[in-house]
C-alpha angles and dihedrals in degrees: 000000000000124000091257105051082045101057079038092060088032088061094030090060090038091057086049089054081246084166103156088033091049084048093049102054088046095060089040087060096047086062099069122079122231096280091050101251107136123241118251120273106241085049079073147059128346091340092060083057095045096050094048088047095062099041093061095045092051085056093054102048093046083051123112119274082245104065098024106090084059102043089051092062084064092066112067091053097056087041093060089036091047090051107039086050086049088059097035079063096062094252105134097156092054100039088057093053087038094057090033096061106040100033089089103078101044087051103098095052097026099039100130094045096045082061094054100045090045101083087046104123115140125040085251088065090050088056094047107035112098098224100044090047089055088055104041086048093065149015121268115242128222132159114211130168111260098240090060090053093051095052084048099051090041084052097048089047093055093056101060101141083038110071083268092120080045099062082035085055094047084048096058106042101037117022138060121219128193119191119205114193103240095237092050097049118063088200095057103039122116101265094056092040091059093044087047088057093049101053112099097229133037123222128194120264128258094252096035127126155032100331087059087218131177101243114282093350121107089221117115106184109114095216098045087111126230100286109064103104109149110248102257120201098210093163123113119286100253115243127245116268094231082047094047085050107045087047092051096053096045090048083054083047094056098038085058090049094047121013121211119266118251115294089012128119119250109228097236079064087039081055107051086041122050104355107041113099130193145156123306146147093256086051133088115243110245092231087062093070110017122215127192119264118291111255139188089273084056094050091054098047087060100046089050082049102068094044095065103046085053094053100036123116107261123239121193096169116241129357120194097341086310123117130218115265105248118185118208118196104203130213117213116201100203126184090025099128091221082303103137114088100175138355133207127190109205115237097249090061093239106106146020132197138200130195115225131223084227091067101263145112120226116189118189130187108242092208087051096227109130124277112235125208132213108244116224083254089057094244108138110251115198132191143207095225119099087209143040139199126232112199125187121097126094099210133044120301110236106161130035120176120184109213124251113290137135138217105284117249110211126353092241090064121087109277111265091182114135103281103181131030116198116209120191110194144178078266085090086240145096119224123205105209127190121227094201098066101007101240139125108250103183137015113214111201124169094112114108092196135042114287122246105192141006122185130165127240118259089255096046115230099086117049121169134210139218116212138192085244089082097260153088131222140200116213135175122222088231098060122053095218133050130297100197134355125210119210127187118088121108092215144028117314095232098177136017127195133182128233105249085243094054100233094095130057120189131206131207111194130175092246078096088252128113114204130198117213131197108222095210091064112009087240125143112238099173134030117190122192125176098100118133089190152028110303094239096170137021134192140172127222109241089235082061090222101111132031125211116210117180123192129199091260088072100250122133117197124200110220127196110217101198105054077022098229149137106271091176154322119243114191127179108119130090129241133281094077141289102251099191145016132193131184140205138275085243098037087236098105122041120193121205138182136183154158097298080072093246126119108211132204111212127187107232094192097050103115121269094240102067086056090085096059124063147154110255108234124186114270117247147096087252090050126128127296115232110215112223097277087064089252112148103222125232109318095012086124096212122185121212113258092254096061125087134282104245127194107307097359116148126211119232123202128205094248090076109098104179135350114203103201120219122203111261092309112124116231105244093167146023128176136178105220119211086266106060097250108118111219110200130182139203145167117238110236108190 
């Protein structure tokens, strides 16, 4: 065709509104060269992608061990760019063999997203669909050592009549690459590289991904530099003087009352040692998150307080390999039909609760005496009954938080029992119920989606939500909307969690990301990515120093909040989520339980670098028990950590000090009393 007869069929097409038969001759004519000879087929198209693909992969695979984990990372980008510009090409035939024969191997990581960018077609559907429209928004981000991207542009170079300018091309418009000289990154020197080729399975980097993020900082502009971390107070909240005061006299009372044993402390000394807080540089202020007046309930908390911190069992993580003896009472929920969706203990040890599929919530007394209830006359009114049921929500229950209390002390003291419970549900809304008279006082709605989570400050008063609309909210018992919102993630917020000093808040969303937020100003301070899963729980140290996220792949990550980086990965249990996480009074021992029935012990001190190596155990909620050395007992059928992974094999890293197997009843939740004794639930599933 002449150049004439071609402009004349171009604005013929055009008139007609043409539009994808216009497109297509166009893009017909682009592929000939100037004498008209046209380019080879597989120059153009899906097959040009095809083709550079695999040839990229081939040299990958054939690399040195040294450079290949790395070099691995690079894959899965250039995968979902290759195949969103295919289809953005108009080439639906190709796009579909292209995806089909190359969506195996990122399954395992990718395998939600694979889902979603599956059903992707037609260029419309690239514009429309959620995931392609996150990573067509923004760079992705990898950091790689700067020999290793050398060899790799040399090599596309190289490859000119071979799809190498077509992966160059992907690099440079789609993906950020860092590069990190091996001597000046402890992440990326020899040693870690090598461990790193020997672990059976590869995990993302912290700063990988779609935010482009410098590693644990909010902040997404790629030339902010690296020190830009926001300034965090993690310190305590300071006490109130009258408080401070109040606490203090009734501790000299008691110690009065009843003086310390020989060779213990008295709790005047426990006081003015471990539990006193007061103003500092490394502390909130307490004006920047108001709190009600103190009253004699909160006088006696403390006190108790510091009487059981005094009294715990004390934890100092491992001693010579071998790891504490923790103890776990666990609960067993029988009868339920797969009709529990989430469990809370309350902190004073008296009650539990579980939200029900069937829109209800169901308390019980763990002692199994009866629960009374307050009468409108004020009469007390008791009954016979150990639970009760709270009715209310039109939708699934799928979060339920006590509000704070503690084991009462003497019977003479104000009660510091559990008084509210909060419920989010697929209702789209949060209920505030009384336990005195077992009603629902006061209905929260904002959410436009159905809330995920709901748990209560450490100081009561304010709680905050995640919802499946992509946010989380903080709220105050005393107003019926929302006192902050916090927007960022790309996904639902599937679990929230406080700051033990109130003035952070942190969100775990399955967008694989983890964000810290400061309460004063909704603003995000830390970003964490790593996760090779959806964050499916979420939970803060008491020393407010280090943060534990867990995702459904069972992998628990250590964060440090102030550099705001990966300090390890602990794996151990199998897959299906781990649905909670508790830590210890002295932030040296996290529990953990999930979906695989196990609740596992970990050692939160044990060095980073032995996380990377680990015993492979058979996967299963009636699966072996590791004693406190890490040692499987008889028939447990270990493999040595250089072996395979086979079928449902789980890894098990040395952290774990000990596992304590169910049967057959999942591990909704775990929780560290003050104590020291963990307390876990479940519900039996036959």
């Amino acid at each position: 065709m002449d150049a004439n007869t071609y402009f004349q069929v171009i604005e013929y097409l055009s008139k007609k509104g043409y539009s994808r038969t216009e497109a297509m001759l166009r893009m017909e004519s682009a592929n000939q060269e100037a004498s008209g000879t046209p380019t080879r087929a597989e120059d153009i198209g899906g097959a040009k992608y095809a083709r550079a693909f695999g040839l990229l992969k081939r040299w990958v695979e054939e690399n040195l061990d040294v450079y290949k984990a790395e070099l691995r990372r690079l894959l899965w980008p250039v995968f979902v760019y290759s195949f969103l510009n295919i289809v953005s090409d108009y080439y639906p035939k190709e796009s579909r063999l292209f995806f089909a024969d190359l969506k195996a191997s990122f399954q395992k990581e990718h395998g939600d997203e694979i889902r979603a960018l599956e059903p992707i077609n037609l260029p419309e559907h690239v514009l429309e669909n959620d995931v392609a429209k996150i990573y067509r928004g923004a760079k992705y981000r990898l950091t790689m050592s700067t020999v290793a991207f050398v060899n790799l542009i040399q090599f596309l170079e190289s490859k000119e009549r071979d799809g190498g300018p077509v992966i160059i091309a992907v690099i440079q418009s789609y993906l950020n690459i860092v590069t990190i000289d091996r001597n000046a990154d402890d992440q990326h020197n020899l040693t870690r590289m090598l461990g790193r080729a020997r672990e059976v399975e590869d995990f993302p980097g912290e700063d990988e991904g779609i935010p482009g993020h410098n590693p644990g900082s909010a902040n997404m502009d790629r030339n902010a530099g690296s020190n830009i971390l926001t300034r965090l107070k993690l310190g305590p909240l300071p006490m109130e003087d009258d408080l401070m005061g109040d606490v203090q006299a009734e501790l000299e009372e008691e110690d009065l009352r009843n003086p310390p044993l020989d060779g213990q402390s008295s709790l005047v000394q426990e006081f003015e040692q471990h539990i006193k807080r007061e103003e500092s540089e490394d502390a909130p202020n307490r004006h920047d998150v108001p709190l009600p007046p103190s009253l004699a309930r909160d006088v006696a908390m403390e006190v108790q307080k510091v009487k059981e911190n005094r009294d715990r069992f004390r934890i100092d993580g491992r001693t010579g390999g071998v790891g504490p003896a923790v103890s776990v009472t666990m609960f067993t929920f029988h009868n339920t039909f797969d009709g529990v969706n989430c469990l809370d203990f309350s902190q004073d040890n008296l009650l539990v609760a579980a939200g029900m599929q069937d829109s209800y919530i169901r308390v019980w007394s763990l002692d199994g005496k009866a629960l009374p209830s307050a009468s409108q006359s004020g009469a007390p009114s008791f009954q016979t009954s150990s639970s009760r049921r709270l009715i209310g929500h039109s939708g699934p229950v799928y979060a339920v938080s006590f509000s704070p209390s503690i084991a009462p002390s003497d019977s003479t003291a104000p009660s510091t029992a559990a008084k509210y419970l909060l419920s989010s549900s697929a209702d789209k809304s949060v209920r505030l119920w009384s336990l005195e008279t077992w009603t629902c006082l006061v209905i929260y709605k904002g959410h436009d989606h159905p809330v995920w989570d709901v748990t209560w400050g450490p100081f009561g008063h304010y709680f905050v939500t995640g919802s499946q609309d992509k946010t989380a909210r903080l709220w105050s018992t005393d107003q019926i909307t929302f006192l902050r919102m916090f927007v960022g993630h790309d996904m639902d917020v599937d679990t929230v969690c406080f700051h033990p000093n109130n003035a952070y808040i942190f969100t775990g969303s399955s967008d694989k990301m983890v964000r810290m937020w400061a309460i004063t100003n909704g603003y995000p301070v830390r970003m964490f990515t790593g996760h090779a899963g959806n964050v499916t729980s979420l939970v803060c140290s008491p020393n407010g120093k280090l943060l534990a996220s867990a995702d459904d792949s069972g992998t628990i990550i250590l964060w440090d909040l102030g550099p705001g980086r990966l300090l390890k990965r602990m794996r151990g249990h199998g897959k299906g989520g781990i649905w909670s996480l508790s830590w210890s009074v002295e932030s040296t021992v996290l529990v953990s339980g999930g979906a695989d029935g196990t609740v596992r012990v970990w050692d939160v001190v044990g060095s980073s670098d032995a996380s990377g190596q680990g015993k492979i155990v058979g996967e299963g909620g009636t699966g072996t028990k590791l004693d406190g050395s890490g040692q499987v007992q008889a028939g447990a059928g270990v493999v040595s950590g250089g072996g395979k992974k086979k079928g449902k094999d789980v890894v098990v890293t040395p952290d774990q000090i000990s596992a304590f197997p169910s049967k057959k009843s999942p591990v909704y939740k775990v929780r560290f009393t003050r104590q020291n004794l963990v307390v876990a639930g479940g519900a039996y599933l036959p």
